[in-house]
C-alpha positions as CSV (number, residue, x, y, z in Angstrom):
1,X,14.3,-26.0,-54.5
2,X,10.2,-26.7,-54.4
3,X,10.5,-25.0,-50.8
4,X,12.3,-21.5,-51.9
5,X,9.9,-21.3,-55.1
6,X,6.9,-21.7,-52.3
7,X,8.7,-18.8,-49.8
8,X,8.7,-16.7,-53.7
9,X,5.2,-17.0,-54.2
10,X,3.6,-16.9,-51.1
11,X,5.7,-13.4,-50.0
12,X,4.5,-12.8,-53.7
13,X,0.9,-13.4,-53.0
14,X,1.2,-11.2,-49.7
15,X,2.5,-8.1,-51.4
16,X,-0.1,-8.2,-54.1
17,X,-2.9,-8.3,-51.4
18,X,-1.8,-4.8,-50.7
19,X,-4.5,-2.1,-50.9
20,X,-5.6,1.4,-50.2
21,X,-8.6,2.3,-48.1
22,X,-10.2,5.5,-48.0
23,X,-10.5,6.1,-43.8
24,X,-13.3,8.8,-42.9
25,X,-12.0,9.3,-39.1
26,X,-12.8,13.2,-39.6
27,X,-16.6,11.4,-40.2
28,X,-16.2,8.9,-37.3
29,X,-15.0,11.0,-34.5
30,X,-17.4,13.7,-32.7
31,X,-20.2,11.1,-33.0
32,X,-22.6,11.8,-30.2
33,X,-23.1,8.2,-28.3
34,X,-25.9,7.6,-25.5
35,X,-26.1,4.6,-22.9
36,X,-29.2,4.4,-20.7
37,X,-29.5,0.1,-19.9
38,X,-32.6,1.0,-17.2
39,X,-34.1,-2.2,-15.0
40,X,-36.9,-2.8,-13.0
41,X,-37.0,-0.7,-9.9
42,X,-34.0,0.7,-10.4
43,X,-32.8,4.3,-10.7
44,X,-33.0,6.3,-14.5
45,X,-29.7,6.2,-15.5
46,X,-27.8,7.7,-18.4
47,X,-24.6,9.1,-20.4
48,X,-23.6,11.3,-22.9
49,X,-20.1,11.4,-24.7
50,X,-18.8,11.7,-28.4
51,X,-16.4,9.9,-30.0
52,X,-12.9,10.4,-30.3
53,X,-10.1,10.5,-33.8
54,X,-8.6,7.3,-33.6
55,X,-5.5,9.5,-34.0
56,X,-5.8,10.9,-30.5
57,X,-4.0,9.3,-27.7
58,X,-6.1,6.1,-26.5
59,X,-4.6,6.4,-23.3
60,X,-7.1,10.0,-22.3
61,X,-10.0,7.7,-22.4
62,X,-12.8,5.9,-24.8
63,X,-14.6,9.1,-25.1
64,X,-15.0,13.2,-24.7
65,X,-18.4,13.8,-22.3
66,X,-20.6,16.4,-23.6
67,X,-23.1,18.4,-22.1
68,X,-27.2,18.2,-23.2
69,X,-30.7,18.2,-22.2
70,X,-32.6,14.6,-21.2
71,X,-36.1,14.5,-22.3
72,X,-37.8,11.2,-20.8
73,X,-41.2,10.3,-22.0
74,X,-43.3,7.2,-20.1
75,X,-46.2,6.0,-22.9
76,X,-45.8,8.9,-24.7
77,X,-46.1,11.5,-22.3
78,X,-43.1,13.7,-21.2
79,X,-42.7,13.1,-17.5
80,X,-39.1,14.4,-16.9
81,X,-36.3,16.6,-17.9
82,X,-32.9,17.1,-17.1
83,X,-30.0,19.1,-18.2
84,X,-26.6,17.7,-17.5
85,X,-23.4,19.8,-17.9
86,X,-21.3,16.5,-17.6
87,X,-22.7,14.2,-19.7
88,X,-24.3,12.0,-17.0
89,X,-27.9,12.1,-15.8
90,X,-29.2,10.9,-12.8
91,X,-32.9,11.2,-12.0
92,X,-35.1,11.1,-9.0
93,X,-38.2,9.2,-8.4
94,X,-38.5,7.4,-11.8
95,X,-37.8,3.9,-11.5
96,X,-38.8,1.8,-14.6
97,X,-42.2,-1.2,-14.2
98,X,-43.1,-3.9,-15.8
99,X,-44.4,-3.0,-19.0
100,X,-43.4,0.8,-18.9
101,X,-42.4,1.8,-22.3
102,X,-39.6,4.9,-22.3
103,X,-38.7,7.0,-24.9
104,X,-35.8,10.0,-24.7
105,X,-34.9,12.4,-26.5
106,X,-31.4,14.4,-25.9
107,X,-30.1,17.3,-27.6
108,X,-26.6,18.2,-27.3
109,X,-24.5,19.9,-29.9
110,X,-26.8,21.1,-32.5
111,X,-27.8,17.0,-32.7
112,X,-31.4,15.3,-31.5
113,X,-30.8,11.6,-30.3
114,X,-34.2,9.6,-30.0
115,X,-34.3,5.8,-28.5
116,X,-37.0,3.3,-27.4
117,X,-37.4,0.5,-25.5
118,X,-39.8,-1.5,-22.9
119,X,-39.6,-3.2,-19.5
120,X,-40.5,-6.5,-20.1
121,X,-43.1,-8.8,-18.0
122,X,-41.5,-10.1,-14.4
123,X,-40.1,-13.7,-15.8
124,X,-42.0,-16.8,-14.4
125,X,-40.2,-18.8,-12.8
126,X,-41.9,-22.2,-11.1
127,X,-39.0,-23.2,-9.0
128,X,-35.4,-22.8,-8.3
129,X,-34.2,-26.0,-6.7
130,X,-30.4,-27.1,-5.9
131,X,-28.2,-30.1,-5.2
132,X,-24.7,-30.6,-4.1
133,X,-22.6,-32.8,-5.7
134,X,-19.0,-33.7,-6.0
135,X,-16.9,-32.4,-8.8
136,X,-13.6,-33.8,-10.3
137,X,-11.7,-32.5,-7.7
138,X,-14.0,-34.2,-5.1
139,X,-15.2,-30.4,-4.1
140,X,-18.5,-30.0,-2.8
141,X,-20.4,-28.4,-6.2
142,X,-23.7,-26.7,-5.7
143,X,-26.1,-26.5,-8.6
144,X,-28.8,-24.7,-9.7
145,X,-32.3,-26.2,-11.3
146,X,-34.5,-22.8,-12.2
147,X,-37.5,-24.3,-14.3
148,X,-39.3,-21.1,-16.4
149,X,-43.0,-20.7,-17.4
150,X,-42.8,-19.0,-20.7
151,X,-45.2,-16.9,-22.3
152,X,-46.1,-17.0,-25.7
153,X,-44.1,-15.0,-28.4
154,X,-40.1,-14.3,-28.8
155,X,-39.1,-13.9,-25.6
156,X,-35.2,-13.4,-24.0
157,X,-33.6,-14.2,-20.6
158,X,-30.5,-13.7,-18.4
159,X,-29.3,-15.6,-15.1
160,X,-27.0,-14.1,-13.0
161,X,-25.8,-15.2,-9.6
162,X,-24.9,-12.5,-7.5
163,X,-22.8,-13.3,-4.3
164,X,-23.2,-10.6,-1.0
165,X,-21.0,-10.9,1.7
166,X,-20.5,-9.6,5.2
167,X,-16.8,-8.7,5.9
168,X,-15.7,-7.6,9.4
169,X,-12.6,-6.5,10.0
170,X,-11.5,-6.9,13.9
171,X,-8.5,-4.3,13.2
172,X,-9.9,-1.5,10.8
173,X,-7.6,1.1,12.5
174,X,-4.9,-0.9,13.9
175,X,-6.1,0.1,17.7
176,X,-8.4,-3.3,17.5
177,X,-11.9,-1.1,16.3
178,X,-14.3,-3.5,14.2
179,X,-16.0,-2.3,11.2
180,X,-18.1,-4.2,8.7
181,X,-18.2,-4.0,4.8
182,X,-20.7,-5.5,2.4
183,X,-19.0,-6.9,-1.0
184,X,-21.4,-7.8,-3.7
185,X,-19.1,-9.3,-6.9
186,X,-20.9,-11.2,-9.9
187,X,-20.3,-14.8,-10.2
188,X,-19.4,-16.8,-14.0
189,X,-22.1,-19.1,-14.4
190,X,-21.2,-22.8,-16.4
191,X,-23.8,-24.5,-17.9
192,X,-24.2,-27.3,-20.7
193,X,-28.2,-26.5,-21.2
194,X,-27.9,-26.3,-24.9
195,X,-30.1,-22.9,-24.9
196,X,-26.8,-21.0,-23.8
197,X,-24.5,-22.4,-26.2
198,X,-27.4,-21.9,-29.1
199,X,-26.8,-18.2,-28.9
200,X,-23.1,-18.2,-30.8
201,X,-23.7,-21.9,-31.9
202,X,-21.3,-23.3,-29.7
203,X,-22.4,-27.3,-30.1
204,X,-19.1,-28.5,-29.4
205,X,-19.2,-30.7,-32.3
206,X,-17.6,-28.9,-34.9
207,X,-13.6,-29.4,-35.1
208,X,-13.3,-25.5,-35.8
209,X,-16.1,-24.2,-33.5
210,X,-14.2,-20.8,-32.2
211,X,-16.7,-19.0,-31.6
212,X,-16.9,-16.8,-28.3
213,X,-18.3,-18.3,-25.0
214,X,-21.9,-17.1,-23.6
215,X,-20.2,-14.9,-20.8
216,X,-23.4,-13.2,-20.7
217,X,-25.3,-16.0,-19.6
218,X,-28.0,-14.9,-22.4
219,X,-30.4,-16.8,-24.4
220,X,-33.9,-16.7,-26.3
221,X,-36.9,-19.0,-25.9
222,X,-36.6,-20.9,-29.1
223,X,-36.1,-24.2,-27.6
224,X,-39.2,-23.9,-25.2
225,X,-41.6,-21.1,-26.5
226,X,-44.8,-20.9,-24.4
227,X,-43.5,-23.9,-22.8
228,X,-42.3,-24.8,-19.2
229,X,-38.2,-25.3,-19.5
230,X,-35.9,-26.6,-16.9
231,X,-32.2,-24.8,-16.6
232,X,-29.4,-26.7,-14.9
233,X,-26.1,-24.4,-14.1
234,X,-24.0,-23.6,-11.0
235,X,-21.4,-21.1,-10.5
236,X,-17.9,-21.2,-10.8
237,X,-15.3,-19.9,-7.6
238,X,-14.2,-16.3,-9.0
239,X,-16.4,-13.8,-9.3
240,X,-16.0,-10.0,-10.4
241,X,-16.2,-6.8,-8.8
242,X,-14.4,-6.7,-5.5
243,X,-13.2,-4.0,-2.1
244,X,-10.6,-3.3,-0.5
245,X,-10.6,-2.7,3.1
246,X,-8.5,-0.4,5.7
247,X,-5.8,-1.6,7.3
248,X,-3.7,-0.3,10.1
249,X,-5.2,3.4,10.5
250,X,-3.0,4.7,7.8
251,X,-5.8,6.1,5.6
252,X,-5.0,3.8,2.8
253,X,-6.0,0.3,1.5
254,X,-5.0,-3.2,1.3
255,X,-5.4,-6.8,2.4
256,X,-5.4,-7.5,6.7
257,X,-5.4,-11.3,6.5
258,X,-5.3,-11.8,9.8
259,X,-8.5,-9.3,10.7
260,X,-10.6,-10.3,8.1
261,X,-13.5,-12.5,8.7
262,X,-16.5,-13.4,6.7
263,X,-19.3,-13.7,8.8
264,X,-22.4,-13.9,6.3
265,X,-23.1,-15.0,3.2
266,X,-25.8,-15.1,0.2
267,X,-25.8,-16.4,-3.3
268,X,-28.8,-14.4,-5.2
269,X,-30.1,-16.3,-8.3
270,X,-31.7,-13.3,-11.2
271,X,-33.7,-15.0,-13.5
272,X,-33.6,-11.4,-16.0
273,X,-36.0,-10.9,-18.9
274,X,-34.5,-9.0,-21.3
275,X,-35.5,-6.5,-24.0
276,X,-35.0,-7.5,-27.7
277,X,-32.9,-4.4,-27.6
278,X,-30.4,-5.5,-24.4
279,X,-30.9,-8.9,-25.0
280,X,-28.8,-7.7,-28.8
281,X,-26.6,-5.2,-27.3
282,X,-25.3,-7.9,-24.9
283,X,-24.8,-10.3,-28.1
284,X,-22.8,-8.6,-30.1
285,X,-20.8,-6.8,-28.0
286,X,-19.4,-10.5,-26.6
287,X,-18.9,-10.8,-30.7
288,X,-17.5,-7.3,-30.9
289,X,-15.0,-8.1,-28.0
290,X,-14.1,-11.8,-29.2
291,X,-13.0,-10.5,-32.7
292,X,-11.1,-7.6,-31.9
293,X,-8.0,-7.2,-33.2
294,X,-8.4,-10.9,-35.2
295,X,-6.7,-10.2,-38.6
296,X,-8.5,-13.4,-39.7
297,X,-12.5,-12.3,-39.2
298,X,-14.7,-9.6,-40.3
299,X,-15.4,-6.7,-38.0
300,X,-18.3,-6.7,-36.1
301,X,-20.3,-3.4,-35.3
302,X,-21.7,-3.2,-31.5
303,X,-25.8,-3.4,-32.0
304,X,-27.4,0.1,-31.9
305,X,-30.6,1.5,-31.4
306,X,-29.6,5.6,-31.2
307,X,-31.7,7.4,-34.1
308,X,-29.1,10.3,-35.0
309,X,-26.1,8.6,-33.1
310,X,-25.0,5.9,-31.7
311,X,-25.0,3.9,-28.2
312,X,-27.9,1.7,-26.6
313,X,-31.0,2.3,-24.8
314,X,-32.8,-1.2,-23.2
315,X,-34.3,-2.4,-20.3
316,X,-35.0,-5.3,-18.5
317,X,-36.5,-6.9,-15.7
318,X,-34.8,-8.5,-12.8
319,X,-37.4,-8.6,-10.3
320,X,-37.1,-12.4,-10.3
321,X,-34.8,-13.0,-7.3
322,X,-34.1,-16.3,-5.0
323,X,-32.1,-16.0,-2.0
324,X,-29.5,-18.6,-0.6
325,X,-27.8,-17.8,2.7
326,X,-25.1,-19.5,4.5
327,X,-24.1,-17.7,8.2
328,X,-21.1,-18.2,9.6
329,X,-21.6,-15.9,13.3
330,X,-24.9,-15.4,14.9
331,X,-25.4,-11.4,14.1
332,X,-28.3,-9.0,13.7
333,X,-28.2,-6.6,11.0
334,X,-30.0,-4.3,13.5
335,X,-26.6,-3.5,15.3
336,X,-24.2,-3.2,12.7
337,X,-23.1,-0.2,10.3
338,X,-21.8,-1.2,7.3
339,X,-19.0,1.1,5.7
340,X,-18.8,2.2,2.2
341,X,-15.8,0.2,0.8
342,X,-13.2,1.1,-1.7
343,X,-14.9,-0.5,-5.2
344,X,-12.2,-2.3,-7.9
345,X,-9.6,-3.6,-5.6
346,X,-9.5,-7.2,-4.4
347,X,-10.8,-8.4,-1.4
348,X,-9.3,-11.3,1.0
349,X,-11.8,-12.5,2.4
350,X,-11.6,-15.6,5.0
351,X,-14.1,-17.8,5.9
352,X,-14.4,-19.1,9.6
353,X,-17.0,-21.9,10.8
354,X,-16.2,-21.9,14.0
């Protein structure tokens, strides 16, 4: 009897939580949004859309592109502009310093979008070291020590480890013609350093600690401001972004396993410094992206820094690089063409020692 009069009041207590929100999506959609992430020594980049009714059919896309004008300023002084009838901008011979601080303006639909941001100081790093030891699994593990000089101030930092690989395939055409392809894929970094879990306050020693993981790899300098700080981390066996390669002189795309052969190898350590503004972006939108759809949890809006609209403009600086290689064949780079691969397929990729 207790159990039914429980079932009564709970479905009771469901039903009277019932209520009526007033939904502006006339308000919401047609929002002008503007991404520009721009890094050291790389190429301006960035893109113009709007948003779209929540109504329409999700399945056409995350957004409508729009057409506008780019105005880029460097330390207040207008140094470029562009006029984009699809919604992306590409310009030539700007790529962002160390300390260069950017502000754009676009216009596009009646609207004026503004955004700052600056390209922070190369990070110091002292050393990046590495060992090799055996994991649970008695695999050979290699890990990473980068120890950082920091300055004074708040500071923020990323480490990636990027993975570039020479692939040549001894049967590109099926007539036995060898051609080479370079696939560079992203590698998830694990770590127990207690500045990446302090970033979602993910100590571990909390029964109902869900919050999300650091995929970033993100973190500020409160643990070691103006201080020197050692990092320990290695990286895991998948990775992310990936080719496919031609097989059989059909014109199309797919796995050869028997022709494919890497042949050279690099793991590049970035030791980033980040923007306040990219180093926020990248924070909440791993929040944003963990609570999604969670009936249980508040929503949480994506960081913005788009005066008039909405979107994210930041920089950062990844000029601190370290290079470890591991070559399989003798080869000069001299006397090979690579080929443009097929981006967001998977690659098979064998290694061979011998």
């Amino acid at each position: 009897m207790k159990k039914y009069i429980l079932i009564i009041i709970a479905a009771w207590l469901l039903i009277s939580c019932e209520k009526d929100l007033k939904f502006d999506d006339e308000g919401l959609a047609n929002q002008l949004v503007l991404n520009s992430i721009i890094g050291s020594n790389k190429e301006f980049r960035a893109s113009l859309s709007k948003t779209r009714s929540i109504l329409e059919n999700s399945y056409s896309g995350g957004g409508l592109i729009t057409d506008g004008s780019l105005d880029i300023y460097l330390s207040g002084e207008l140094i470029k502009n562009v006029n984009s009838p699809t919604g992306y901008f590409t310009t030539s011979g700007i790529k962002p310093k160390s300390g260069d601080s950017f502000r754009i303006v676009i216009n596009s639909n009646g609207k004026q979008l503004e955004a700052e941001t600056t390209i922070p100081q190369k990070t110091e790093v002292i050393s990046v070291d590495t060992t090799t030891i055996l994991d649970q699994r008695n695999m050979k593990l290699l890990i990473y020590k980068a120890t950082l000089k920091d300055l004074e101030g708040d500071d923020y930092y990323r480490i990636l480890i990027t993975t570039e690989s020479l692939i040549m395939n001894t049967n590109a055409d099926g007539k036995g013609t060898k051609k080479y392809y370079l696939n560079t894929s992203e590698k998830s970094i694990s770590s127990d350093n207690p500045v990446f879990n302090s970033v979602y306050n993910n100590f571990g020693g909390d029964a109902f600690d869900t919050g999300p993981n650091n995929d970033y790899n993100i973190f500020p300098d409160d643990y070691f401001e103006g201080k020197n700080y050692a990092i320990q981390f290695h990286a895991n066996n998948y990775g992310y972004g990936n080719v496919y390669y031609p097989v059989g002189g059909s014109g199309g795309y797919g796995y050869a396993y028997d022709a494919i052969k890497t042949i050279y190898e690099r793991n590049v350590v970035h030791v980033q410094h980040l923007s306040k503004e990219m180093y926020t972006y990248l924070k909440y939108l791993k929040l944003y992206f963990h609570y999604q759809g969670n009936p249980f949890s508040e929503p949480v809006p994506v960081y913005s820094n788009i005066k008039n609209g909405i979107g994210i403009f930041a920089g950062f600086n990844d000029d601190a690089q370290f290079t470890f290689e591991k070559i399989y064949r003798p080869f000069s780079m001299d006397t090979i063409t690579i080929e443009a691969g097929n981006q967001g397929g998977y690659t098979y990729s064998k290694s061979n020692e011998n």
